[in-house]
N, C-alpha and C positions, 0 to 999 in steps of 0.2 A: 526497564526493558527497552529493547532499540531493534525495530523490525523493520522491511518495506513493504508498500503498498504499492501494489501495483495496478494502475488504473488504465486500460488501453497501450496505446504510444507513453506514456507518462506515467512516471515513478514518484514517491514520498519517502525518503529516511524520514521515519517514524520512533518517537520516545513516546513509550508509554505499553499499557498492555495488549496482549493479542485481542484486536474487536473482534465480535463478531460478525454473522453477515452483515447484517439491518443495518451495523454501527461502523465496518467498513466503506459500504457504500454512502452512508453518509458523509462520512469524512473527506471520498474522494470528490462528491459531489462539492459537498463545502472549501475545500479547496483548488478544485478545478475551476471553479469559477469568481471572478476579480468581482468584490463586494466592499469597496469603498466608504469605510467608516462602519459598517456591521460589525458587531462583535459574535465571535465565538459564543452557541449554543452551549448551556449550563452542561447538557449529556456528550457533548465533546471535547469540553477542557480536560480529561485523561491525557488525550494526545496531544504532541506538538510534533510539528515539522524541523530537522536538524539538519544542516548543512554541511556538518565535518564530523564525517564517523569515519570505524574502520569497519573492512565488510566481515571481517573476523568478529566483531561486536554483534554482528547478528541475528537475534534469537525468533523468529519469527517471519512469516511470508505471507502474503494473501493478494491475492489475482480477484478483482472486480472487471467487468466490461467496462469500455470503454462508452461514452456515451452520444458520439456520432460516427457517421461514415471511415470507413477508415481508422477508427479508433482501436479497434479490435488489434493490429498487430503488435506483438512485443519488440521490444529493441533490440538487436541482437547484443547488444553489453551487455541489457538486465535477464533476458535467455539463459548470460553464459553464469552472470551472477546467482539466479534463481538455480540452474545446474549444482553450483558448489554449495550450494546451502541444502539442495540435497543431498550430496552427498555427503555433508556433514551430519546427516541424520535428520534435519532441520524437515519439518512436515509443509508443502507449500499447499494450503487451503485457496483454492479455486471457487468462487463462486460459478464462472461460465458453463462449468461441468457438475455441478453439483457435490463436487469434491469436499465436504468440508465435513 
């Protein structure tokens, strides 16, 4: 499965299956931050990060906060991308609203 994750200002093409909350915000956490020579948490190798998808590949959304100042706004690309994956049917699970 091929979803993104949307973390504040900052987005993930994501392979792997829909997380949930706990295991969203993990991942954005884990990625958001440069960890030089740590390896990948056993409960997160599900997912990896993909650099060449198409947006039509994807099956899943999920909105985490951001986790400083300013973090909070969305892009207006990944806006208009999160817009079409609604309108594809596609569910976009928000944790800042409790949407999920």
């Amino acid at each position: 499965m091929l979803g993104i994750l949307v973390h504040g200002d900052n987005h993930f093409i994501v392979r792997g299956p829909l997380p949930d909350r706990a295991t969203a915000l993990a991942l954005a956490r884990h990625w958001s931050i440069i960890q030089i020579g740590r390896e990948t948490p056993i409960s997160l190798r599900k997912w990896t990060i993909s650099t060449r998808e198409f947006r039509e590949n994807l099956e899943w959304a999920v909105i985490v906060p951001g986790d400083g100042p300013g973090d909070g706004e969305i892009s207006p690309a990944v806006s208009q991308l999160l817009g079409e994956l609604s309108a594809r049917g596609i569910v976009i699970y928000d944790s800042r609203t409790n949407d999920w």
